[in-house]
VEXMAR-987112 format. One record per residue: residue number from 1; residue in three letters; chain; x, y, z of N, C-alpha, C, O, CB in turn. Coordinates in steps of 0.1 Angstrom, whole numbers, padded with zeros to 4 digits, always signed. Glycine has a CB too. Example, Ala and Ser with C-alpha at 12.3 -4.5 7.8 and 13.67 -1.06 7.14 Angstrom:
2
[1 "ALA" "A" [+0132 -0057 +0078] [+0123 -0045 +0078] [+0132 -0033 +0078] [+0142 -0033 +0085] [+0113 -0045 +0090]]
[2 "SER" "A" [+0128 -0022 +0071] [+0137 -0011 +0071] [+0129 +0000 +0079] [+0134 +0011 +0080] [+0141 -0006 +0057]]
This chain:
162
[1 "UNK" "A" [+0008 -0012 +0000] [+0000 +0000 +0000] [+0009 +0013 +0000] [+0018 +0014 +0008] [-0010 +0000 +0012]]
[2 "UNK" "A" [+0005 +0022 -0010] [+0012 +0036 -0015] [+0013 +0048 +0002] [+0004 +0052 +0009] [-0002 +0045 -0031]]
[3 "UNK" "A" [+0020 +0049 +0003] [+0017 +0063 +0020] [+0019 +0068 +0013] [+0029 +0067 +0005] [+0023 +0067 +0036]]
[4 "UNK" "A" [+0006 +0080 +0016] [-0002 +0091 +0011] [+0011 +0099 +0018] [+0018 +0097 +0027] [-0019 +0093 +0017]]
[5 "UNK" "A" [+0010 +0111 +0003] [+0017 +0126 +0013] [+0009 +0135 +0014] [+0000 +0138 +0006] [+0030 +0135 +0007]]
[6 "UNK" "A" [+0014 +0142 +0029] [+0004 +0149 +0032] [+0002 +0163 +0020] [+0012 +0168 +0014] [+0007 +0152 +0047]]
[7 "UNK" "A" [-0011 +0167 +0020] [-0011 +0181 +0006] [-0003 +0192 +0013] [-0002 +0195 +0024] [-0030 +0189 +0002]]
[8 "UNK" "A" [+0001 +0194 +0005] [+0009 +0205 +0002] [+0005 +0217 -0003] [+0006 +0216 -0016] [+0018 +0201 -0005]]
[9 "UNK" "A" [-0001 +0235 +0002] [-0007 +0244 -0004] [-0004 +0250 -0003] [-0007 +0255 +0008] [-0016 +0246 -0003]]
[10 "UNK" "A" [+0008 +0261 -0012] [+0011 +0271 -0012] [+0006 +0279 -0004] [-0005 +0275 +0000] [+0011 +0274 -0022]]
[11 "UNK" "A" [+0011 +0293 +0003] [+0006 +0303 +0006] [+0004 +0313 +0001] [+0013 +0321 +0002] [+0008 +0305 +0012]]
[12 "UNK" "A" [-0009 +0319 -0007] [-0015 +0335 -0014] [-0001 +0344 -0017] [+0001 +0348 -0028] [-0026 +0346 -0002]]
[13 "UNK" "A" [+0008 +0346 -0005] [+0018 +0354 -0011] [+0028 +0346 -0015] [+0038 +0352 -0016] [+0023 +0365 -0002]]
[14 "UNK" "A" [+0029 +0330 -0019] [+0040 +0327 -0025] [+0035 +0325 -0037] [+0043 +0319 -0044] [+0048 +0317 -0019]]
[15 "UNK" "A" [+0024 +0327 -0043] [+0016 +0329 -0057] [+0018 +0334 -0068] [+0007 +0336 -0073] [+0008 +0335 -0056]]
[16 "UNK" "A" [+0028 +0337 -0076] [+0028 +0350 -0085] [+0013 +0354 -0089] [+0009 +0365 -0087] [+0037 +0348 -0098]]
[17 "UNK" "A" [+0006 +0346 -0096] [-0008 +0350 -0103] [-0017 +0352 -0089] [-0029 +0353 -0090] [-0016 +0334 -0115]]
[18 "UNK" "A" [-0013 +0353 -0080] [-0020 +0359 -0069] [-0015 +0374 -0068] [-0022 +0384 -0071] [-0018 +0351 -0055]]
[19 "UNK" "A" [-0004 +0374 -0065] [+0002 +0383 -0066] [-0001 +0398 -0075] [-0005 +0409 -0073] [+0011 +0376 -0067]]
[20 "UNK" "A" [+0005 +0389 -0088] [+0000 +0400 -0099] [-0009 +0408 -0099] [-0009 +0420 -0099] [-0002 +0396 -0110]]
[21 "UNK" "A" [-0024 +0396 -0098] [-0040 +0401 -0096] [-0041 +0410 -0085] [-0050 +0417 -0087] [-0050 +0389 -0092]]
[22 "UNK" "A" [-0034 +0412 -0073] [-0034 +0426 -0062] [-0026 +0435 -0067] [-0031 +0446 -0067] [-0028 +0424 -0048]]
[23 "UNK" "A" [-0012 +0433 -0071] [-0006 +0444 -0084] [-0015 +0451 -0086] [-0019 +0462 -0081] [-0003 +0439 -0100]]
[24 "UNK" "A" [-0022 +0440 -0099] [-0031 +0451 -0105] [-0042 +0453 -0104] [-0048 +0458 -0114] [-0031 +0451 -0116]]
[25 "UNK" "A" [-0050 +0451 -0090] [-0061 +0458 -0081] [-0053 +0472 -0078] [-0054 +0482 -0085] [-0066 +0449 -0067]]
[26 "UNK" "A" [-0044 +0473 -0067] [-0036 +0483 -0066] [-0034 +0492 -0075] [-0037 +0504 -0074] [-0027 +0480 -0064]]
[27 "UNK" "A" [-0029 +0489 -0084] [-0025 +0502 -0096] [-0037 +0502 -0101] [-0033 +0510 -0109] [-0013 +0500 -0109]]
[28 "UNK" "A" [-0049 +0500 -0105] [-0057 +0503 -0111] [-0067 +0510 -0101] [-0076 +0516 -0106] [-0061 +0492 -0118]]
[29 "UNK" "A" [-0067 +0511 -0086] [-0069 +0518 -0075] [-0065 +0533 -0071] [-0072 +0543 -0067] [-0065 +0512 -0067]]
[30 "UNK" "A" [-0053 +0531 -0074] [-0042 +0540 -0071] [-0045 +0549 -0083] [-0046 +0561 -0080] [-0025 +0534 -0069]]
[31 "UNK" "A" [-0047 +0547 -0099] [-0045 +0554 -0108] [-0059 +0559 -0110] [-0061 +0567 -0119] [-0038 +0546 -0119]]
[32 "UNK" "A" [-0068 +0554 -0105] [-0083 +0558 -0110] [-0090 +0567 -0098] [-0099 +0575 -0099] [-0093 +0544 -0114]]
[33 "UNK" "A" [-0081 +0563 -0086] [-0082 +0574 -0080] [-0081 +0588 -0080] [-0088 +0596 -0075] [-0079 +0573 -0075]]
[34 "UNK" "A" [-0071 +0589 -0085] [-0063 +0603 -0090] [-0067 +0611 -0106] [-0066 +0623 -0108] [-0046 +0598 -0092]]
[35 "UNK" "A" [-0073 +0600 -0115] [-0078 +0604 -0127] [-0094 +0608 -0122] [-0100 +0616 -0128] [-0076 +0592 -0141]]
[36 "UNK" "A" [-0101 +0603 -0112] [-0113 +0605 -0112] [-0116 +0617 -0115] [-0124 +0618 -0125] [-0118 +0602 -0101]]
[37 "UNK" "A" [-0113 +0625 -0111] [-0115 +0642 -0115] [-0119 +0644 -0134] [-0128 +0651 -0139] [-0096 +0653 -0110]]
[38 "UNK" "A" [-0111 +0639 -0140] [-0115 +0636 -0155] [-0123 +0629 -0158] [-0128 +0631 -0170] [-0108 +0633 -0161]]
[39 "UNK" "A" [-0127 +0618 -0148] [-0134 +0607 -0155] [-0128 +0596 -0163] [-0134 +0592 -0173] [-0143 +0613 -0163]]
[40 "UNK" "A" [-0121 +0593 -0162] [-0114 +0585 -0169] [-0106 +0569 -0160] [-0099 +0568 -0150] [-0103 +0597 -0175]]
[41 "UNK" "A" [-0115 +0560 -0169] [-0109 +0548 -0163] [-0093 +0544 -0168] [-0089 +0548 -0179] [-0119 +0535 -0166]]
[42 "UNK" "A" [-0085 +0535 -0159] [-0074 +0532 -0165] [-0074 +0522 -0174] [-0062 +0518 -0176] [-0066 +0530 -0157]]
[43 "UNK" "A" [-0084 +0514 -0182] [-0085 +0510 -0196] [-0088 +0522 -0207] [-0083 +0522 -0218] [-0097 +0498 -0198]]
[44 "UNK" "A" [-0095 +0530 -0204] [-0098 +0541 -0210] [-0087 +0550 -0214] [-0087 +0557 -0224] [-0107 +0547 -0204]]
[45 "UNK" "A" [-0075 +0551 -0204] [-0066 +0560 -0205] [-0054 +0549 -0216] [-0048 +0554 -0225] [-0062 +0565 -0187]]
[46 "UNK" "A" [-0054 +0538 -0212] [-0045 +0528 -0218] [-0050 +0530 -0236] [-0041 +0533 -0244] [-0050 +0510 -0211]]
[47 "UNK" "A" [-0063 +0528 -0242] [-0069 +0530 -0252] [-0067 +0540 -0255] [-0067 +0541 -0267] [-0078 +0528 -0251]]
[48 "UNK" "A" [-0064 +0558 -0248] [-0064 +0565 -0257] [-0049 +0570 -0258] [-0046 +0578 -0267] [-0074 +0574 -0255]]
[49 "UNK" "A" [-0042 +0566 -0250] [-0022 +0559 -0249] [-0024 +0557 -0264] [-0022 +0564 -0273] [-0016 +0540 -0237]]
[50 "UNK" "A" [-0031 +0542 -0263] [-0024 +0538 -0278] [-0028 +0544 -0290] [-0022 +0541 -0300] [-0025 +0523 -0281]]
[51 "UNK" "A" [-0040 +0553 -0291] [-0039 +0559 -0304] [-0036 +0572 -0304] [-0042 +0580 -0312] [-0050 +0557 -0311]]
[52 "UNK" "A" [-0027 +0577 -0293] [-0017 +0588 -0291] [-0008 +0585 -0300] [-0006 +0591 -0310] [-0012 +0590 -0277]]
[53 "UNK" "A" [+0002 +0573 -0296] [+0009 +0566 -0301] [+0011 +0560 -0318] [+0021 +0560 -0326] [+0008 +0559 -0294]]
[54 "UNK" "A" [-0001 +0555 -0320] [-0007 +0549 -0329] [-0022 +0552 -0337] [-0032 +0546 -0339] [-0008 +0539 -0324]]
[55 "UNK" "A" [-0018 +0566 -0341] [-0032 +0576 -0349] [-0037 +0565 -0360] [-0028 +0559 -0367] [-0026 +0593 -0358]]
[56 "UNK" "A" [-0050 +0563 -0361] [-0053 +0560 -0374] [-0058 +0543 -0376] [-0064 +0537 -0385] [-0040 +0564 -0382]]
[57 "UNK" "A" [-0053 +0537 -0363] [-0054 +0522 -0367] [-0069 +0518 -0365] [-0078 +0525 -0362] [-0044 +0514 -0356]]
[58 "UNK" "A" [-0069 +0507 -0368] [-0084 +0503 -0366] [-0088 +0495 -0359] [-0079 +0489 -0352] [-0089 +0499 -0376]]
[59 "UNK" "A" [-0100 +0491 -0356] [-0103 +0489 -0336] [-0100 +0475 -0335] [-0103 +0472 -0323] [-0123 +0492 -0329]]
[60 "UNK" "A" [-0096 +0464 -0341] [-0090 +0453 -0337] [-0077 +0449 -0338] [-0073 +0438 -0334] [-0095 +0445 -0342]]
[61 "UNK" "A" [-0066 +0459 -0347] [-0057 +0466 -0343] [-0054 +0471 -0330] [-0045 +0468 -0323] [-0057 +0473 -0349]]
[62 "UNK" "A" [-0064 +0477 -0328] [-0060 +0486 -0308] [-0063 +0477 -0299] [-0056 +0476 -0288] [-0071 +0502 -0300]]
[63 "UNK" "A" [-0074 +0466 -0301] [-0073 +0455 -0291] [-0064 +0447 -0288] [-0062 +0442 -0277] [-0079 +0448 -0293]]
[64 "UNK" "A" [-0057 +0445 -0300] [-0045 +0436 -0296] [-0034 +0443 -0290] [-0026 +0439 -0282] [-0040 +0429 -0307]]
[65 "UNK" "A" [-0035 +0454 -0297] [-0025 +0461 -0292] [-0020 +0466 -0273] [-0010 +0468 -0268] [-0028 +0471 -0299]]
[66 "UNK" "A" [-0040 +0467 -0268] [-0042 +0472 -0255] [-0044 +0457 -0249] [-0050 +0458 -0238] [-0056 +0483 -0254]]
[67 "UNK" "A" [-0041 +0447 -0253] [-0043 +0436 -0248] [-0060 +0431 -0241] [-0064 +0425 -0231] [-0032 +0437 -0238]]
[68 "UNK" "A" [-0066 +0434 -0251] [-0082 +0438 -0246] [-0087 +0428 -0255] [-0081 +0424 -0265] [-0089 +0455 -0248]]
[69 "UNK" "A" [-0101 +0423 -0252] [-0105 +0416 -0261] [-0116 +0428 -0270] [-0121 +0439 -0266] [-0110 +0402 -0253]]
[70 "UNK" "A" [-0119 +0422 -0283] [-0127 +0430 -0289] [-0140 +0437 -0286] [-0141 +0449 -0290] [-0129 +0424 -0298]]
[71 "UNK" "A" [-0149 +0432 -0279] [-0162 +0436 -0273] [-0159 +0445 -0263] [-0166 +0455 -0260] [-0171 +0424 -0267]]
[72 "UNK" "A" [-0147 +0442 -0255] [-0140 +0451 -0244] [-0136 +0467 -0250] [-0139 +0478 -0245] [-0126 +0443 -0239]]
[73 "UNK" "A" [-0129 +0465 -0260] [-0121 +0475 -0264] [-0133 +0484 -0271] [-0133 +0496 -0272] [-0108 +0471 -0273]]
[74 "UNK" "A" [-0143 +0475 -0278] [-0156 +0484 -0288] [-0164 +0491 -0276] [-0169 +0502 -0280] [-0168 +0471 -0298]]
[75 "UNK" "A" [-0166 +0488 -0265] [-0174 +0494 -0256] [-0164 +0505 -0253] [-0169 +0516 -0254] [-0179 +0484 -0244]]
[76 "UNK" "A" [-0152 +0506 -0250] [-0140 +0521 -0244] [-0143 +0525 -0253] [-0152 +0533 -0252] [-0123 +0523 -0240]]
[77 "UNK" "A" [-0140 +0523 -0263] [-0139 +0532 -0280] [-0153 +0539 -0277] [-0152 +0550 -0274] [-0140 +0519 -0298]]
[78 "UNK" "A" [-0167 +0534 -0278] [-0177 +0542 -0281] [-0179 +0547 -0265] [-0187 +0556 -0267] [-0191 +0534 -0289]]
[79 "UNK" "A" [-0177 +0548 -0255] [-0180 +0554 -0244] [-0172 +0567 -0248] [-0177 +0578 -0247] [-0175 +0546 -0231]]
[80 "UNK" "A" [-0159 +0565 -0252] [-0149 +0576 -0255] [-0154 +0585 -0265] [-0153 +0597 -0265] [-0135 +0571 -0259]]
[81 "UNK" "A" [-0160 +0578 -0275] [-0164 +0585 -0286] [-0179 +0595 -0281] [-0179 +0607 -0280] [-0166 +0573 -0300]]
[82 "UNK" "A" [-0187 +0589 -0279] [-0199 +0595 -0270] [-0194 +0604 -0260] [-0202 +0610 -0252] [-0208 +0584 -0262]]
[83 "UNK" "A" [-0178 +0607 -0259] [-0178 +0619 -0245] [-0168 +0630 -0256] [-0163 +0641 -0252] [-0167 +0612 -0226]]
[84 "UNK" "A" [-0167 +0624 -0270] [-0163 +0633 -0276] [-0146 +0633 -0278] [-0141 +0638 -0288] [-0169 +0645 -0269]]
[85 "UNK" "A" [-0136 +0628 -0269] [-0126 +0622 -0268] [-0117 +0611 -0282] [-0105 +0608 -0282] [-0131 +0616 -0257]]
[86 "UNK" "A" [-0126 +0607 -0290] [-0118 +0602 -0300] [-0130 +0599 -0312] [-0142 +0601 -0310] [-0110 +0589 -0294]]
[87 "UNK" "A" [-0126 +0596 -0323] [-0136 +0599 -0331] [-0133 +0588 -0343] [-0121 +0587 -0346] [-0136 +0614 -0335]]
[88 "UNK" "A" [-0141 +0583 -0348] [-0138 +0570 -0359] [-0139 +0577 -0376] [-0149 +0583 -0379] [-0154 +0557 -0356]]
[89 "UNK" "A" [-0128 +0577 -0385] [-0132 +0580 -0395] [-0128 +0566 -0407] [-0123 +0555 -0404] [-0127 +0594 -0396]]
[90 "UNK" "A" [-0132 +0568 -0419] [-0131 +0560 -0428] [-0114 +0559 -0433] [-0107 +0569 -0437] [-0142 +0564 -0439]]
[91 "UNK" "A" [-0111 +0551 -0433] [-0098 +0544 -0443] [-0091 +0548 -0454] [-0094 +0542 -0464] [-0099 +0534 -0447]]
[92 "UNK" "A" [-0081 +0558 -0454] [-0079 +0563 -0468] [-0072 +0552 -0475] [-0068 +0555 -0486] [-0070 +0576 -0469]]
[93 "UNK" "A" [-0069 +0539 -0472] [-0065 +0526 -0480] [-0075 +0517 -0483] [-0075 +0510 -0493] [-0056 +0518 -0473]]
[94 "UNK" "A" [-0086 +0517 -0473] [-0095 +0506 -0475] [-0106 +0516 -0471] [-0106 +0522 -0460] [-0093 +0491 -0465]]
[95 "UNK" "A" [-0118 +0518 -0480] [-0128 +0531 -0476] [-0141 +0517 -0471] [-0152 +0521 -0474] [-0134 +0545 -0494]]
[96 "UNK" "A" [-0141 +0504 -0465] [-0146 +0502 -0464] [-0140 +0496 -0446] [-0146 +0487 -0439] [-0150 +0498 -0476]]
[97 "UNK" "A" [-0130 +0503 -0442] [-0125 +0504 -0431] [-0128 +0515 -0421] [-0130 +0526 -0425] [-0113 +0503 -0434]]
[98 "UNK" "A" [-0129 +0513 -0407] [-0127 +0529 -0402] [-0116 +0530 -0390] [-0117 +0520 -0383] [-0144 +0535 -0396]]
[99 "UNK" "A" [-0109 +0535 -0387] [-0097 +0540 -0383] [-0102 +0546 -0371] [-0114 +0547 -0370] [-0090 +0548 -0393]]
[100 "UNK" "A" [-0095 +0550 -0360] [-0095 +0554 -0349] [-0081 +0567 -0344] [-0069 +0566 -0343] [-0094 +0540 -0341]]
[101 "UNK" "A" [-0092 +0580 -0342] [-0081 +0587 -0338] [-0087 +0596 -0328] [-0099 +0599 -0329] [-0074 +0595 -0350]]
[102 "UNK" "A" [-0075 +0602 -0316] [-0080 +0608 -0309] [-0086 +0621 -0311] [-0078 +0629 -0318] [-0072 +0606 -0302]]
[103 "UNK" "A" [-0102 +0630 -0305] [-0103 +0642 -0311] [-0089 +0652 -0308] [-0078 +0649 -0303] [-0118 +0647 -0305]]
[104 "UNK" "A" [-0093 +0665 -0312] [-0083 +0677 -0301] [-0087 +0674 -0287] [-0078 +0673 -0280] [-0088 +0696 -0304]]
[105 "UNK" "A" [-0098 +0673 -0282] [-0105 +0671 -0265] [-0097 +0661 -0262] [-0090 +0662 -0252] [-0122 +0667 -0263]]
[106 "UNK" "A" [-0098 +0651 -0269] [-0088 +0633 -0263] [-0075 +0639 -0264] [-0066 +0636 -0256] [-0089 +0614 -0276]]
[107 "UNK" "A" [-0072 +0645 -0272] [-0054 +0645 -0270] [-0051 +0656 -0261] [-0040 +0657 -0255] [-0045 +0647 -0285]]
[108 "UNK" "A" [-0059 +0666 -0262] [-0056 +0677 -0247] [-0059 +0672 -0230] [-0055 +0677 -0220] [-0068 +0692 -0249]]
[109 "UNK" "A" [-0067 +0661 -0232] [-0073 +0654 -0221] [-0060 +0645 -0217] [-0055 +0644 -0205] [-0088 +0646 -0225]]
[110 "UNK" "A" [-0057 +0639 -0226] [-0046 +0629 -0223] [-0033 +0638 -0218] [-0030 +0639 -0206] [-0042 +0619 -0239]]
[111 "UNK" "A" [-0025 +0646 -0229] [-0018 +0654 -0223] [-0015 +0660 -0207] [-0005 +0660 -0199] [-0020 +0662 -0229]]
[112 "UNK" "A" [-0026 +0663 -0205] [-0035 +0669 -0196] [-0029 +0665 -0181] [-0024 +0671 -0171] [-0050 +0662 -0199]]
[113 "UNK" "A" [-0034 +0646 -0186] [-0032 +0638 -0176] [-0017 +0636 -0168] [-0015 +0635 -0156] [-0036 +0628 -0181]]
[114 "UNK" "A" [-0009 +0635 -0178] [+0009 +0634 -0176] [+0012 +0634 -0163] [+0021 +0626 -0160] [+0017 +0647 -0180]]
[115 "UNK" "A" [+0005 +0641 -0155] [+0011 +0647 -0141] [+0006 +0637 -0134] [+0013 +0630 -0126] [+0007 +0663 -0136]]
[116 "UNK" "A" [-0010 +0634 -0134] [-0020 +0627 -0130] [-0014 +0610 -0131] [-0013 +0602 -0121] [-0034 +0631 -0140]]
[117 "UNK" "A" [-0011 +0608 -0144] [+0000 +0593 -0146] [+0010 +0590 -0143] [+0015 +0579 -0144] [+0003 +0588 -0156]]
[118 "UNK" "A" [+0016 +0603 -0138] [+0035 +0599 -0132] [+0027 +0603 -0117] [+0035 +0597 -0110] [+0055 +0612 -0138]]
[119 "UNK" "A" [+0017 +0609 -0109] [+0021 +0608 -0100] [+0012 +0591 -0094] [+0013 +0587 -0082] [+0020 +0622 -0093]]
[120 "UNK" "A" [+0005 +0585 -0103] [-0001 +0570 -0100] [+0007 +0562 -0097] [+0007 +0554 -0089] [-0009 +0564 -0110]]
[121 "UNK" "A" [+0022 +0567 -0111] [+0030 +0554 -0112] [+0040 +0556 -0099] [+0044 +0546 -0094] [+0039 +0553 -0127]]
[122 "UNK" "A" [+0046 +0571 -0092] [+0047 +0571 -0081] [+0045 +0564 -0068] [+0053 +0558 -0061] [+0044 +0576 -0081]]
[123 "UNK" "A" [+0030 +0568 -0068] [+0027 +0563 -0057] [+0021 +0544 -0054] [+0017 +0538 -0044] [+0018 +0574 -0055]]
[124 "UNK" "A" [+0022 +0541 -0073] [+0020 +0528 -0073] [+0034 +0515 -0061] [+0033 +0506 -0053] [+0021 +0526 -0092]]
[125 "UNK" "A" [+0045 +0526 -0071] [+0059 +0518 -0062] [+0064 +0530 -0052] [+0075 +0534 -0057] [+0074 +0512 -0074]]
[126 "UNK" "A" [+0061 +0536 -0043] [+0064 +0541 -0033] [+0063 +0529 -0025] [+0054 +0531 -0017] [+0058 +0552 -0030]]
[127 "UNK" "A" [+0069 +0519 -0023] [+0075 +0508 -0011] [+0088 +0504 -0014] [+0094 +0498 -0005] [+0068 +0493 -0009]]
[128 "UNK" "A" [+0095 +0507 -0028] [+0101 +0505 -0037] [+0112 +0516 -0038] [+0108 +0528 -0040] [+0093 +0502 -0047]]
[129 "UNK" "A" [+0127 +0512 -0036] [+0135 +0519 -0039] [+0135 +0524 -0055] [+0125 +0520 -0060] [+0145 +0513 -0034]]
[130 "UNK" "A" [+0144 +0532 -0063] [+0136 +0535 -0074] [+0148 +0522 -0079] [+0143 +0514 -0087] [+0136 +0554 -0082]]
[131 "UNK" "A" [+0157 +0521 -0076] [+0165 +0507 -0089] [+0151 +0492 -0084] [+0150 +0483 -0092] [+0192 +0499 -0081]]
[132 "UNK" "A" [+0147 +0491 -0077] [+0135 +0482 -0074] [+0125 +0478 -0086] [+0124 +0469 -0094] [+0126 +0490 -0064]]
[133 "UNK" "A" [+0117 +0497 -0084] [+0108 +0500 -0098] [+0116 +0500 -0110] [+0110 +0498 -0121] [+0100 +0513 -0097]]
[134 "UNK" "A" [+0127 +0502 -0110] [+0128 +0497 -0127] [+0131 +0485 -0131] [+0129 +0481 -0143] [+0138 +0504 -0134]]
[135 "UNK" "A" [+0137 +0476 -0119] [+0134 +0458 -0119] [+0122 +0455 -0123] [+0120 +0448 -0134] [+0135 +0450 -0104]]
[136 "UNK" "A" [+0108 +0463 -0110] [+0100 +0454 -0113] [+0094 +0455 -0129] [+0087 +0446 -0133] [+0091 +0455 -0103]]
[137 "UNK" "A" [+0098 +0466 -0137] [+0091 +0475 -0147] [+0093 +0462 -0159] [+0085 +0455 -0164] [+0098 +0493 -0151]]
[138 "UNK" "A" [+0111 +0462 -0160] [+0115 +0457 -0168] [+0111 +0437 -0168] [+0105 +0429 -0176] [+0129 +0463 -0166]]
[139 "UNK" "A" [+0118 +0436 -0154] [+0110 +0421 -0150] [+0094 +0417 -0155] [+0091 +0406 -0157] [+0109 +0420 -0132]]
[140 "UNK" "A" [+0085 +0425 -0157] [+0071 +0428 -0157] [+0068 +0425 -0171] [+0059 +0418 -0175] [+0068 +0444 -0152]]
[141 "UNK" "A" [+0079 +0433 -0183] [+0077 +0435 -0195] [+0084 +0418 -0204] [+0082 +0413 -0215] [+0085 +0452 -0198]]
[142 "UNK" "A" [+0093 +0413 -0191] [+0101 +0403 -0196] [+0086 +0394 -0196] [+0081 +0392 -0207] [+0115 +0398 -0186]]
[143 "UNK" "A" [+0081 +0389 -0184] [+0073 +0379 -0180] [+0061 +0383 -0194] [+0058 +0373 -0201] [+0067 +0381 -0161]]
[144 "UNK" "A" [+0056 +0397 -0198] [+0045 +0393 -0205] [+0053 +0391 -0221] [+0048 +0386 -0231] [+0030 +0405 -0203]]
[145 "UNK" "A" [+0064 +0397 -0221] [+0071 +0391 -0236] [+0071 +0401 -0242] [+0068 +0400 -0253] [+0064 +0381 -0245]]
[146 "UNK" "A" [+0075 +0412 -0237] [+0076 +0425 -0244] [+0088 +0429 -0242] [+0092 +0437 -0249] [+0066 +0435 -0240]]
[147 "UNK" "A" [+0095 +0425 -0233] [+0118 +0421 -0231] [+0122 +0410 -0238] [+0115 +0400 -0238] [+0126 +0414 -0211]]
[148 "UNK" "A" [+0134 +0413 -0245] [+0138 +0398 -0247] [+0149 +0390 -0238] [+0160 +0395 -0237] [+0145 +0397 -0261]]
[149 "UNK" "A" [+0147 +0384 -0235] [+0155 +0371 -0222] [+0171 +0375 -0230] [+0175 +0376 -0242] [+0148 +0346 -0224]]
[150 "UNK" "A" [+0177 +0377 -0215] [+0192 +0382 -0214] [+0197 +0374 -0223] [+0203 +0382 -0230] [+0201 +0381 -0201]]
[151 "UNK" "A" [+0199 +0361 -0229] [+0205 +0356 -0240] [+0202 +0362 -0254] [+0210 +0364 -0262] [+0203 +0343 -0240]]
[152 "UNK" "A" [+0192 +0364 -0255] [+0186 +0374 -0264] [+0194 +0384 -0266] [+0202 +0384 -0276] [+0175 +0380 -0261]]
[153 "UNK" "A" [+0193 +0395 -0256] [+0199 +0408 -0259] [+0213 +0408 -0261] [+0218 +0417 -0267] [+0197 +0417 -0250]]
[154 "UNK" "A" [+0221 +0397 -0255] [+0235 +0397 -0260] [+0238 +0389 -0267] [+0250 +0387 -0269] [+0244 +0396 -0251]]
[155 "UNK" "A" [+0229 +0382 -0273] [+0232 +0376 -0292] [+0230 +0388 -0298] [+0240 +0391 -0305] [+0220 +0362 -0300]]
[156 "UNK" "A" [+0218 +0398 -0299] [+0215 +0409 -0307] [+0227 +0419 -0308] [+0230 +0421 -0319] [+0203 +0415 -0301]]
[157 "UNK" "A" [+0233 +0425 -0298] [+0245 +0426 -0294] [+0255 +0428 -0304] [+0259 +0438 -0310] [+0247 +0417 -0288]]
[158 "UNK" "A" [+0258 +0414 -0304] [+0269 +0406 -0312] [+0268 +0410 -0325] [+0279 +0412 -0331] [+0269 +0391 -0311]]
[159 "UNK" "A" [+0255 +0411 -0333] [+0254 +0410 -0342] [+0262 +0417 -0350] [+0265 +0428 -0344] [+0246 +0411 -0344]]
[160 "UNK" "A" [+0271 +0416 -0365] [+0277 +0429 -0366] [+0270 +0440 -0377] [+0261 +0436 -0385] [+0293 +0425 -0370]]
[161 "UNK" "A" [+0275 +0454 -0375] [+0266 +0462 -0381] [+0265 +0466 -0395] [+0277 +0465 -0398] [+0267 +0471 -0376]]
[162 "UNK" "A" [+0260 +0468 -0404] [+0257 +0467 -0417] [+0258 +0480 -0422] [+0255 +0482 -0433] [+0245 +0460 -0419]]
């Protein structure tokens, strides 16, 4: 007969995906606190980031981009658009496309914010020495695949220049 081992259950804070998920309760607390005055949620602010960035693209384009799923991102888009903030026009490549760009109001609103978003990201890592926060920033960007893993960057490196 097999003896049983006893279960074995992690604890909440030795979790990462626990972890993360209070991350990002926290920062999405911390940042929507401080935008409240505009009105503006931190998917909403992320959405109009990227077509700050990225004028013109079209709305399953910005989903992937905002990591959002489509029904998600179509609902910020028309909330935003209904407050006048960004505005949909037709495709000068494909006229049977429509494109996504921020109004003058969305891009003075966003601007706006600057102060409102460095002091979120502040006070997100205020427990955090500042070489900490740029661990965790960079570590953060590695895990979702947006860094390339240290063997990476020093093959890229190597390469020679052309």
């Amino acid at each position: 007969m097999k003896k049983e081992r006893p279960a074995v259950i992690a604890d909440l804070l030795e979790k990462p995906g626990h972890l993360i998920r209070r991350a990002h309760q926290f920062s999405v607390a911390v940042f929507e606190g401080l935008a409240a005055r505009d009105r503006i949620t931190a998917p909403q602010h992320v959405v109009m980031t990227a077509l700050f960035k990225h004028p013109g693209i079209d709305q399953v384009t910005l989903a992937k981009l905002v990591a959002l799923d489509k029904v998600t991102t179509g609902t910020i888009v028309s909330r935003l658009e209904r407050r006048g903030l960004l505005r949909r026009e037709q495709s000068s490549q494909d006229r049977r496309a429509r494109v996504l760009l921020l109004s003058e109001t969305g891009r003075e609103l966003l601007l706006r914010m600057q102060d409102t978003v460095r002091q979120s990201q502040t006070n997100l890592l205020a427990n955090l020495t500042q070489s900490e926060g740029k661990d965790l920033v960079r570590l953060l960007r590695k895990l979702i695949g947006a860094e390339p893993a240290a063997g990476a960057r020093k093959a890229k490196r190597r390469q020679p220049r052309k």
